[in-house]
N, C-alpha and C positions, 0 to 999 in steps of 0.2 A: 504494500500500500504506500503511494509515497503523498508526500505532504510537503506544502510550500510552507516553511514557516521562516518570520521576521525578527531577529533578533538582532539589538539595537539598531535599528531603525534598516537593516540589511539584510533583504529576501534573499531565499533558497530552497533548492529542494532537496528532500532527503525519504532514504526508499525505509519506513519503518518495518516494512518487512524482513529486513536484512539484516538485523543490529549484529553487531560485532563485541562478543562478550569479552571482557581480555581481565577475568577476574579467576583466581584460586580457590575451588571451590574448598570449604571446609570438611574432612573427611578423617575417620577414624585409621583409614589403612594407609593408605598411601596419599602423605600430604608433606607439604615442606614444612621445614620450621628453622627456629635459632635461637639464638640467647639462652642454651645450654637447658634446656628445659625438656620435657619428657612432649610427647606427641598428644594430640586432644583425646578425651574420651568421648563415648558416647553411648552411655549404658541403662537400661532398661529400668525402672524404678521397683523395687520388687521389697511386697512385705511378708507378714507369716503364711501367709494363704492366698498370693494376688502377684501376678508379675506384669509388668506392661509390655507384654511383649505377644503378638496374633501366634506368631509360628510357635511358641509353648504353651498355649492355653487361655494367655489372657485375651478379653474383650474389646482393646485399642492399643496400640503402640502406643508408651507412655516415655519419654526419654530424658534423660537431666545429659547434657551438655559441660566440658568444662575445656573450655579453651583460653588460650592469651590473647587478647587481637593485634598485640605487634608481632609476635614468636609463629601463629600459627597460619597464614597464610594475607588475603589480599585486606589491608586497611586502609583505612584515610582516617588522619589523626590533625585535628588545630595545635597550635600554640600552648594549650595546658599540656600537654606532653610534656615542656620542658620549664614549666612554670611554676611556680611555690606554690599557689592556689592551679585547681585543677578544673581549669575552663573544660565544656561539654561541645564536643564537636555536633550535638545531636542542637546544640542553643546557637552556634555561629554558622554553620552551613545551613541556608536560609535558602539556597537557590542550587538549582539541581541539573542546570542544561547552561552549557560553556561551548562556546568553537575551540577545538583545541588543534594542535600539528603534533600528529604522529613524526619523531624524527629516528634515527638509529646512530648509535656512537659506537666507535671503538675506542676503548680505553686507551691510555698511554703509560708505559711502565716511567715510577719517579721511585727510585731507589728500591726500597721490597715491596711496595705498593704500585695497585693501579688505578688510574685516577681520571678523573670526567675535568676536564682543565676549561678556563673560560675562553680560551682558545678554540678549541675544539667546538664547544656551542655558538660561537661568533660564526663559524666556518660553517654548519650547517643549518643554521638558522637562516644566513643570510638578510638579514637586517628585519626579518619579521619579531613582532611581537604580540604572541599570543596572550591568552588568556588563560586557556590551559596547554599544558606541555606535556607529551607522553612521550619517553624516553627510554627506547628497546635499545639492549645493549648487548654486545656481542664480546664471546660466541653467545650463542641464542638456542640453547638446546632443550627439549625436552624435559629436561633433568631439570630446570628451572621448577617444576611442577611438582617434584617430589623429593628436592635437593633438603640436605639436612647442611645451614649454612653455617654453622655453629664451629668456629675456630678454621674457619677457610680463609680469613682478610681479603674479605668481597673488596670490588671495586667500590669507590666511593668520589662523591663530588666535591671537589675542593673550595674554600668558603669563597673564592674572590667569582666563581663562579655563579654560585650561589645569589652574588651580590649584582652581577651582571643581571640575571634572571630577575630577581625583584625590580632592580631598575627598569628593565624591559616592559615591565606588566606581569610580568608571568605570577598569578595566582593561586591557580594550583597545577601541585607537578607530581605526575606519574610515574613510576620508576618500576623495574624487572626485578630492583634489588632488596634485601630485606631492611636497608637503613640509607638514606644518604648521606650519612656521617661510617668513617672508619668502624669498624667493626671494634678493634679495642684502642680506644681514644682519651682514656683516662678522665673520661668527662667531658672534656670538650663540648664538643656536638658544636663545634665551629657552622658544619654547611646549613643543620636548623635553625641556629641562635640566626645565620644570614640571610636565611630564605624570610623569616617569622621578623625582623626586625625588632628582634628585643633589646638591644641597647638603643633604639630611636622610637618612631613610634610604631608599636607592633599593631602586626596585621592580623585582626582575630581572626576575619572571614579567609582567609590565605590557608590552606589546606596540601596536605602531603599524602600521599596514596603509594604504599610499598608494595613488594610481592604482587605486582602482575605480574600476566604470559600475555606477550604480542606475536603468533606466530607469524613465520616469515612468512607467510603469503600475503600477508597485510601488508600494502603499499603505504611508503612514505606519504604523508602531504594532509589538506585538513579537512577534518571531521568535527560533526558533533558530538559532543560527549554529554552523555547522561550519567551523573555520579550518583545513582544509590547506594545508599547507605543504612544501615538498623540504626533503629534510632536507641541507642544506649544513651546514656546521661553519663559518659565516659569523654577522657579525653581521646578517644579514639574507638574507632566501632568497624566492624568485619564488613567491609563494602563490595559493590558490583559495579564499577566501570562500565560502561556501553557505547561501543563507537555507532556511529551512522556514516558513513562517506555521503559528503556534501556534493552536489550537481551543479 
């Protein structure tokens, strides 16, 4: 079904029959995770004489849940991620539909790291300035979807890049990786404090989205993006990504 729709004041069409999901689903068996944590459950609720579960007896699947939403796959997290007071991503993401540019990077080796440099964004952005940015990064395997990234020292965006990217507009930004900060960084969290503008004035509604899969058949260039999200009262909540390719 496709649909013209007008966003700031700039018609387009887009086929919503087609969405393009580039979210981690949440799953007990095979799912990624990090931050040294054990993998999600997802277990039947069961008492002296009652279990919730069809295929043993009981009358409904009944299921208690316990996952991380940074550890256990696709999130979008604000600004109380890295805040003293713990802002609720579910109170500042307010709007759900952004144009964004799918772009793909290859990292560059800086010493035992490999690093997303502002260099490299300048070079494939070409002077555009989105509003949202979805950032597939290579290699680009599979194994993104069930990788256990826990003491691997992922690639990671560097903060002057970071700072490039807010300057730009870029409000929220989508990533393949489990952090855009170094994996072990002693605290830091240079490229969020950069993106999130906490030593100026910070960007509540400015949003960061980890752990997606963009397969390679998906073409560079820009799309709408639908960011669902659960609504937790969390500084961060298990989302669904949606591309549409713009016309």
């Amino acid at each position: 079904m496709k649909a013209t729709i007008t966003y700031k004041k700039q018609a387009f069409s887009v086929d919503l029959s087609r969405p393009i999901d580039i979210s981690i689903p949440l799953s007990d068996t095979e799912n990624p995770g990090a931050w040294y944590i054990e993998k999600p459950t997802i277990i039947p609720v069961q008492s002296e004489d009652w279990i919730g579960k069809v295929s043993e007896g009981g009358d409904v699947n009944f299921n208690t849940i316990t996952f991380n939403p940074h550890a256990h796959g696709t999130h979008t997290e604000c600004v109380g991620h890295i805040t003293e007071k713990v802002h609720s991503i579910n109170k500042y993401l307010t709007q759900f539909f952004f144009v964004a540019e799918l772009i793909t990077v290859v990292s560059e080796a800086k010493e035992d790291d490999s690093v997303i440099s502002e260099k490299q964004l300048k070079h494939v952005l070409k002077g555009k300035k989105p509003e949202a940015l979805v950032i597939r990064t290579i290699p680009n395997t599979l194994r993104k979807k069930t990788k256990n990234w826990s003491h691997t020292n992922w690639t990671y965006i560097e903060e002057s890049a970071m700072v490039f990217l807010r300057k730009s507009g870029v409000k929220h930004l989508l990533i393949d990786l489990p952090s855009v900060d170094r994996e072990k960084d002693e605290g830091e969290l240079k490229a969020h404090k950069a993106f999130w503008d906490v030593d100026g004035s910070i960007r509540m509604d400015a949003t960061i989205t980890e752990m997606i899969y963009v397969p390679h058949k998906i073409d560079d260039g820009r799309y709408l993006l639908n960011l669902q999200i659960a609504p937790f009262e969390n500084d961060a909540t298990p989302s669904k990504p949606v591309l549409y390719k713009m016309e």
